[in-house]
C-alpha positions in Angstrom: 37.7 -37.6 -10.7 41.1 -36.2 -10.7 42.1 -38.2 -7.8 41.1 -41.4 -10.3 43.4 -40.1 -12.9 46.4 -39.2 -10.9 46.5 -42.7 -9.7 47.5 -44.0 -13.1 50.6 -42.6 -12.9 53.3 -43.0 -11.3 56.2 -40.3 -10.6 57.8 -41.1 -13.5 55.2 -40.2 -15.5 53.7 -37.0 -14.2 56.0 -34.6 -15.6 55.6 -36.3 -19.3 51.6 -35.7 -18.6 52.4 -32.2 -17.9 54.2 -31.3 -20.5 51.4 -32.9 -22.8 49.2 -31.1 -21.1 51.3 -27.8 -21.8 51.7 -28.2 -25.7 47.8 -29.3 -26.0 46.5 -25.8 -24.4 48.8 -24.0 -26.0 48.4 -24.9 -29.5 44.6 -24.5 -28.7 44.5 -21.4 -27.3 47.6 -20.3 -28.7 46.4 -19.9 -33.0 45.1 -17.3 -34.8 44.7 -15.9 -38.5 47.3 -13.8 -37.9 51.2 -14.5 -37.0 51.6 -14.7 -33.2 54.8 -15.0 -31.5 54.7 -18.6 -29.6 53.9 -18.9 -25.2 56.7 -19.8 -24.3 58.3 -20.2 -20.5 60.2 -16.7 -20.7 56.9 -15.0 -22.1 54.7 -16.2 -19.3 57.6 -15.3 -16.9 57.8 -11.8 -18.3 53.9 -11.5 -17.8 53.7 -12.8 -14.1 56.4 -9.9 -13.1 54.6 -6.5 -15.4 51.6 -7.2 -14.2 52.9 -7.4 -10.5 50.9 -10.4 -9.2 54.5 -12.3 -7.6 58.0 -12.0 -6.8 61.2 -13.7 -7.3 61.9 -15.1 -4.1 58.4 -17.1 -5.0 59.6 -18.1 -8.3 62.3 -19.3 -6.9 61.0 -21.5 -4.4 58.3 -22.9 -6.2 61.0 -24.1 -9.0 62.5 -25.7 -6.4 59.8 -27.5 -4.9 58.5 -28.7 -8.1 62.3 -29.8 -9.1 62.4 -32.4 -6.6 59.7 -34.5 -8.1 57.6 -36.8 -6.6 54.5 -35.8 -4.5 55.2 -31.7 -4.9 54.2 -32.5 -9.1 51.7 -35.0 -8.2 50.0 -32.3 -5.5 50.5 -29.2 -8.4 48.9 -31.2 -10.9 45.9 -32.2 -8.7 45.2 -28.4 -7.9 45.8 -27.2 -11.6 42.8 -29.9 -12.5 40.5 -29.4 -10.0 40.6 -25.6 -9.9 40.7 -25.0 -13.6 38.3 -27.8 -14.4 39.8 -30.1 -16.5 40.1 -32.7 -14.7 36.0 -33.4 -16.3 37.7 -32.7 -19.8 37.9 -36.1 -22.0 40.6 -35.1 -24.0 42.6 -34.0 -21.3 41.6 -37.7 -19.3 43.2 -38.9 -22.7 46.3 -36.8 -22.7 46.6 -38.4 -19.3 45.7 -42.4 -20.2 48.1 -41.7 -24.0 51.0 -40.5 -21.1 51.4 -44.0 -19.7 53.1 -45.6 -22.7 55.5 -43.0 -23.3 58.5 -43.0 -20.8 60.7 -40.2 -20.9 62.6 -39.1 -17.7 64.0 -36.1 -19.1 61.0 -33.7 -19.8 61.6 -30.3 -18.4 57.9 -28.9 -17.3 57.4 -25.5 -18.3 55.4 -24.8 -15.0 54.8 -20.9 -15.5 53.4 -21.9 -19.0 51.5 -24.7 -17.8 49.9 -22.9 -14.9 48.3 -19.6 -17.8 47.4 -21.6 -19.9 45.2 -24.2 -17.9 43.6 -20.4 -16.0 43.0 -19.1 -19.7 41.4 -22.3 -20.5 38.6 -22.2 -17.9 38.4 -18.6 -19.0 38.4 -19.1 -22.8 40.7 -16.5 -23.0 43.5 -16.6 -26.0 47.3 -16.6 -25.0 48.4 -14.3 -27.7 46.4 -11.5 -26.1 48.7 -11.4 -22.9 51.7 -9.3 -23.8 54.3 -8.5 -21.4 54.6 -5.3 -23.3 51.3 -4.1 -22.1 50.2 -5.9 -19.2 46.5 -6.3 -18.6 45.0 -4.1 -15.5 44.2 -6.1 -12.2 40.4 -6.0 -12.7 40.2 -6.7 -16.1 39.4 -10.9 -17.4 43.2 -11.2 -18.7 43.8 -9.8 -15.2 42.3 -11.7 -12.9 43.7 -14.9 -15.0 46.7 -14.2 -14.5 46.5 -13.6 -10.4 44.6 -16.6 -10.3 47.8 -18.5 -12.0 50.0 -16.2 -9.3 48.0 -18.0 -6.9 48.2 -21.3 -7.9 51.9 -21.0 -7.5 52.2 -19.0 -4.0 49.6 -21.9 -2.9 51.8 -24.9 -3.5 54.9 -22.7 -1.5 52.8 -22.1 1.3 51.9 -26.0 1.8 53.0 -27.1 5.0 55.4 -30.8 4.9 52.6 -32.5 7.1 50.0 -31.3 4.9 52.0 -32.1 1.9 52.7 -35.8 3.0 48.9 -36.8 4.1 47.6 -35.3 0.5 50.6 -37.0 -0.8 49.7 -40.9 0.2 46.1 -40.1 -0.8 46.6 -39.4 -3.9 50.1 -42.2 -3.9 50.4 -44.0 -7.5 48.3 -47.8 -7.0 49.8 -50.3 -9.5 46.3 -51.7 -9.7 44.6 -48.4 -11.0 44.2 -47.8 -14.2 43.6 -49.5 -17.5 46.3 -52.3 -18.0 48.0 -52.2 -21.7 48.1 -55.8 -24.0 51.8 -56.4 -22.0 50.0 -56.3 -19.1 47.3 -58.3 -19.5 49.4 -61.2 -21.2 51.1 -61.8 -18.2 48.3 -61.6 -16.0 46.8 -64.7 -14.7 43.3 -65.8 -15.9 40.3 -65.0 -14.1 38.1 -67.4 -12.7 34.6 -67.4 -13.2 32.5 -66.8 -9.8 28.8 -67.1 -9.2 26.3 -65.7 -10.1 27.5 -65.7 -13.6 28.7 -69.5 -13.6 27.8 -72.4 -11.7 30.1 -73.5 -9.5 31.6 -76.9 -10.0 30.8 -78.8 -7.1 28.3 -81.7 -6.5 24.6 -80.9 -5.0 22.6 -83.0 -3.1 18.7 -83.0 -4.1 16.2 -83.8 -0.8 13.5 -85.2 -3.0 15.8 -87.7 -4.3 16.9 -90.7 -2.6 21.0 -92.6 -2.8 19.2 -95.4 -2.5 15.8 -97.7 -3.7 13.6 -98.7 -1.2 12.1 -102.1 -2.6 9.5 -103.9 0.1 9.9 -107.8 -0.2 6.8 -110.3 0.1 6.8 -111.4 3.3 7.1 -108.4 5.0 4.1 -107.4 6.4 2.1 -103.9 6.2 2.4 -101.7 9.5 -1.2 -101.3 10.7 -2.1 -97.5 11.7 -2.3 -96.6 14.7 -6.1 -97.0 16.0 -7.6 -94.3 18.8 -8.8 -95.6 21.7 -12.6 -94.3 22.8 -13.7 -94.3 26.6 -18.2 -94.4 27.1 -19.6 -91.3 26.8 -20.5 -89.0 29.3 -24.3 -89.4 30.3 -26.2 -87.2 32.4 -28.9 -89.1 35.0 -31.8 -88.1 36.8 -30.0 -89.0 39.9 -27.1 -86.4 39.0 -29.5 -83.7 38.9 -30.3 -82.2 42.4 -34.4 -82.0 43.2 -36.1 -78.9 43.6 -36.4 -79.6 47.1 -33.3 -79.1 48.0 -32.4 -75.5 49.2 -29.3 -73.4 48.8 -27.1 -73.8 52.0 -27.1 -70.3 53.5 -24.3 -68.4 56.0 -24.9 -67.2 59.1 -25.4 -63.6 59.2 -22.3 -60.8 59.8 -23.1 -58.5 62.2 -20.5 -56.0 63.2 -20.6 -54.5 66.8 -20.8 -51.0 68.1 -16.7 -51.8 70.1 -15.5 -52.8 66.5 -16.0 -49.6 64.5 -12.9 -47.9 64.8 -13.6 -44.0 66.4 -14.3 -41.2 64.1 -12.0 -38.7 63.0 -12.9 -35.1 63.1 -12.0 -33.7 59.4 -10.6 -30.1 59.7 -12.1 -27.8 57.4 -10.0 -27.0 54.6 -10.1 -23.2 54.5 -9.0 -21.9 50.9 -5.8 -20.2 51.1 -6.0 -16.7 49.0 -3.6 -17.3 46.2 -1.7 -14.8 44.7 -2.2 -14.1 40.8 -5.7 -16.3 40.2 -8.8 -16.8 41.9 -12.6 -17.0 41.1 -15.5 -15.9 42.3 -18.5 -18.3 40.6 -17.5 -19.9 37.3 -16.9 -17.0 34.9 -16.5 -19.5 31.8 -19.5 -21.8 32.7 -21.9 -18.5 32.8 -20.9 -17.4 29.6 -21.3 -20.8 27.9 -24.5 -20.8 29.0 -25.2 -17.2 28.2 -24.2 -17.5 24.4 -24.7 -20.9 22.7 -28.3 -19.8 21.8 -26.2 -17.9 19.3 -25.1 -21.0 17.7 -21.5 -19.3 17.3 -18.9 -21.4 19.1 -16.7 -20.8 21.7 -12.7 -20.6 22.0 -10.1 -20.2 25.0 -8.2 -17.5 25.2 -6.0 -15.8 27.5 -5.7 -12.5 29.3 -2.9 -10.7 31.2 -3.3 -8.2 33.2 -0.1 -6.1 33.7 0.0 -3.3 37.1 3.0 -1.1 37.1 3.8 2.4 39.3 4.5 3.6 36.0 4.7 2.8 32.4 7.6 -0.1 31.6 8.7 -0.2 35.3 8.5 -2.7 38.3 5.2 -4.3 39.1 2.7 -3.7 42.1 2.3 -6.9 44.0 -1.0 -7.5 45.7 -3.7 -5.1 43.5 -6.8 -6.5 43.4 -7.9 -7.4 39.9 -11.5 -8.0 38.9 -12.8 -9.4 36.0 -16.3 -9.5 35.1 -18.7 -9.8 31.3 -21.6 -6.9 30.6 -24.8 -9.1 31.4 -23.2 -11.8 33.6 -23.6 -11.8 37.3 -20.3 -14.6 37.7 -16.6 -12.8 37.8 -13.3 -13.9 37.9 -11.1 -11.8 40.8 -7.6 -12.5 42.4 -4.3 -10.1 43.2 -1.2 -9.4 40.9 1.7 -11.8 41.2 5.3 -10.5 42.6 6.0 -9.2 38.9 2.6 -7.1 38.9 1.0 -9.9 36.8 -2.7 -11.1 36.8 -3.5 -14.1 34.0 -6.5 -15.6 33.5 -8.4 -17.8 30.9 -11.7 -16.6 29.1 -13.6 -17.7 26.7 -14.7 -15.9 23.6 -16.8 -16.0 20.2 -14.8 -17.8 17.4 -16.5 -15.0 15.0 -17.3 -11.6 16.9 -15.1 -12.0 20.2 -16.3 -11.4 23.3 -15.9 -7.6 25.6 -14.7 -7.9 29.5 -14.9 -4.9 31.3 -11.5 -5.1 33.9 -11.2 -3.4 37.7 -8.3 -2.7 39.5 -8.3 -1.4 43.1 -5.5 0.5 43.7 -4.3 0.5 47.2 -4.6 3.3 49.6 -1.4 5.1 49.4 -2.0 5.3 45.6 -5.4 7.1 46.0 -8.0 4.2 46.4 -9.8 4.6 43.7 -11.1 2.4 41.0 -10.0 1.9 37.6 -11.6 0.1 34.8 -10.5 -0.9 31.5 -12.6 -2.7 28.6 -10.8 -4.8 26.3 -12.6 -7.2 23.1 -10.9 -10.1 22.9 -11.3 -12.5 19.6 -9.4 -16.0 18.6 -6.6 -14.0 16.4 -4.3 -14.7 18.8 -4.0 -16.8 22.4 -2.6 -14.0 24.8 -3.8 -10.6 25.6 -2.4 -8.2 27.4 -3.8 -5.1 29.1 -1.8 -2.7 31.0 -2.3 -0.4 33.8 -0.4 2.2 35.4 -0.4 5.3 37.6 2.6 7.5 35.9 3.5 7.7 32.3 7.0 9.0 33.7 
C-alpha cells in the first residue's frame, strides 16, 4: 500500500506531501478546550533532548541526509507510513493524491515534528501533553512515543548507501502510476477498444456457408453409389466332414534310456546354524493360537526384549541362554543374547486380558550357573516390552 502511494510522486513532490502531512496531525492531535502553545520544530527538538532518547551528532546527520532530497525523503516517508500505520489511513492517501497538484519547491519539512506526531497518532496520544519542561519517563506511553520517533530517525542514519539505493529504485517515482488529472488525460491518446468487450473489425469466414452456388444443369447425369460386391457363401458338405472311421494319427512313444539320465547329485544336509539372538524350539505362536481361540477373544503381535547385563545399566552378556515358554503349553521359544546382551522375540497375546510368559535365563558358569526366571503379562497397549535382568545392582 505505501509502496502504491509513494509512486505517485515524484521528488518534487514528497517534501510538499510531508509538510501536509505535518499540519494535518498536528492540528488533529494538537486542539483542546484549553489554550495550548502550538508543536512546533523547536518544541519537538526540545523534547527529543530532556527526555534523552538522541544526541546531536544524530540530529545532525539525519538533517543532512534528509536535506539532500531525493530517495533519503522518499525512503523516511515510506518507514514513517508503514511503521506508524497510516499508510491504510484514507485521509492521509488523500493528503497524498491533493499533493500532486500543488508544486512548491520551497517547503522546508519540519522532520522532528513530523516524525512525533505520526508515533502519537498510532498511539492516540495528544501533542500538548509532551512538554519539554517535564519530560515524560522512559516507560511511560508518552515515553515510549517518543523513543520510538528517536528511532525512526537513528534508523534512516544507520542505512547503508547500497541498501539505500536498491530500496531507492523500488520504490523510484513511475510516470505511469497514479490517477492522471483532466491536463493529462486531454493529451492522452484514445484508447482502442479490445476484445472481449468489442468485436473486432475484421471479416469472418462461416464453414456452413458457401462463396459460391452450386447449380446442377440437365444433362448432367446422377453419380450412381457405389454397389458391394458379394462372393457365394460358404457351405459346409458331407464330403468336408471327416467319417467316424478315421482315427487320430498317433506319435511314436518317448522312451528315455537309463545312459540319458544325467547322475544324481548327493544333497548335503543343511545343518541349522545356531543363530545368535532368536531361535525356536516348536512353534510357540502356532500352540497358543490353538490353545486360546475357544475363548473367542482375538489375538495380537506383540514384541518382547529381553535385556542381560553384569549389572544394572551396564554392558551386555553375550551368549546367555534365554528361554521362553507359556504356563499350559508344552512349545517354547529359546535362543542366546546378541553382542549388546539383547534377546527379541515376537508373541502373541489376548487383545482384552493379555497373555503371561514365564522367562529363563541360564547364567553361565563363572556367574554361578543357576537359573533365573522372570514372569511378565504382556497386553496390546503398546508393541515392545522389555524385561531386564542382571546380576549386580552396582
Amino acid at each position: 500500500m505505501t509502496d502504491l502511494l509513494l509512486k505517485q510522486l515524484d521528488d518534487a513532490l514528497l517534501p510538499v506531501f510531508a509538510v501536509q502531512l505535518t499540519e494535518w496531525l498536528v492540528a488533529d492531535l494538537n486542539k483542546s478546550e484549553e489554550p495550548v502553545p502550538d508543536f512546533t520544530e523547536s518544541r519537538a527538538k526540545a523534547l527529543l533532548r530532556a527526555a534523552g532518547v538522541v544526541d546531536d551528532p544524530t540530529l545532525h546527520d539525519f538533517a543532512r541526509l534528509v536535506a539532500g532530497g531525493g530517495t533519503a525523503v522518499r525512503l523516511a516517508l515510506h518507514d514513517l507510513l508503514t511503521e506508524t500505520g497510516l499508510a491504510e489511513n484514507e485521509e492521509a492517501a488523500a493528503l497524498l493524491t491533493a499533493s500532486t497538484a500543488i508544486s512548491n519547491s520551497d517547503t522546508t519539512v519540519s522532520w522532528l515534528s513530523l516524525s512525533i506526531a505520526a508515533h502519537a497518532w498510532k498511539s492516540e496520544y495528544p501533542l500538548y501533553q509532551l512538554d519539554p519542561a517535564s519530560p515524560p519517563s522512559e516507560y511511560s506511553p508518552a515515553g515510549q512515543l517518543v523513543k520510538r520517533a528517536a528511532t525512526f530517525l537513528r534508523h534512516q542514519i544507520q542505512r547503508s548507501a547500497t541498501e539505500r539505493d536498491k530500496l531507492g529504485k523500488k520504490l523510484a517515482h513511475t510516470p505511469g502510476d497514479g490517477t492522471p488529472n483532466l491536463e493529462t488525460m486531454a493529451d492522452g491518446q484514445p484508447i482502442a477498444p479490445v476484445p472481449p468487450h468489442f468485436r473486432p473489425p475484421i471479416p469472418v469466414n462461416y464453414p456452413e456457408v458457401a462463396r459460391e452456388t452450386l447449380q446442377i444443369g440437365e444433362n448432367e447425369e446422377a453419380a450412381t453409389p457405389n454397389t458391394v460386391t458379394r462372393n457365394a457363401p460358404l457351405t459346409i458338405t458331407n464330403d468336408d466332414i471327416p467319417g467316424e472311421t478315421q482315427q487320430p494319427v498317433r506319435m511314436p512313444e518317448i522312451r528315455i534310456r537309463a545312459d540319458q539320465v544325467p547322475p544324481r547329485r548327493q544333497a548335503r544336509s543343511a545343518q541349522p546354524r545356531p543363530q545368535s539372538g532368536r531361535s525356536s524350539s516348536g512353534n510357540l505362536g502356532t500352540a497358543v493360537r490353538q490353545r486360546f481361540s475357544r475363548d473367542k477373544e482375538p489375538l495380537r503381535s506383540t514384541k518382547l526384549r529381553v535385556i542381560v547385563q553384569d549389572v544394572q545399566d551396564g554392558p551386555g552378556l553375550y551368549g546367555i541362554q534365554v528361554q521362553v515358554r507359556c504356563q499350559g503349553i508344552k512349545a517354547h521359544v529359546a535362543g542366546t543374547t546378541n553382542r549388546d546382551g539383547v534377546f527379541l522375540c515376537e508373541l502373541p497375546v489376548r487383545v482384552h486380558s493379555g497373555l503371561t510368559y514365564d522367562v529363563d535365563i541360564t547364567w553361565p558358569r563363572d556367574l554361578g550357573g543357576e537359573v533365573e526366571r522372570k514372569s511378565v503379562t504382556l497386553n496390546v497397549d503398546r508393541t515392545e516390552f522389555k524385561l531386564p535382568f542382571f546380576r549386580r545392582l552396582s
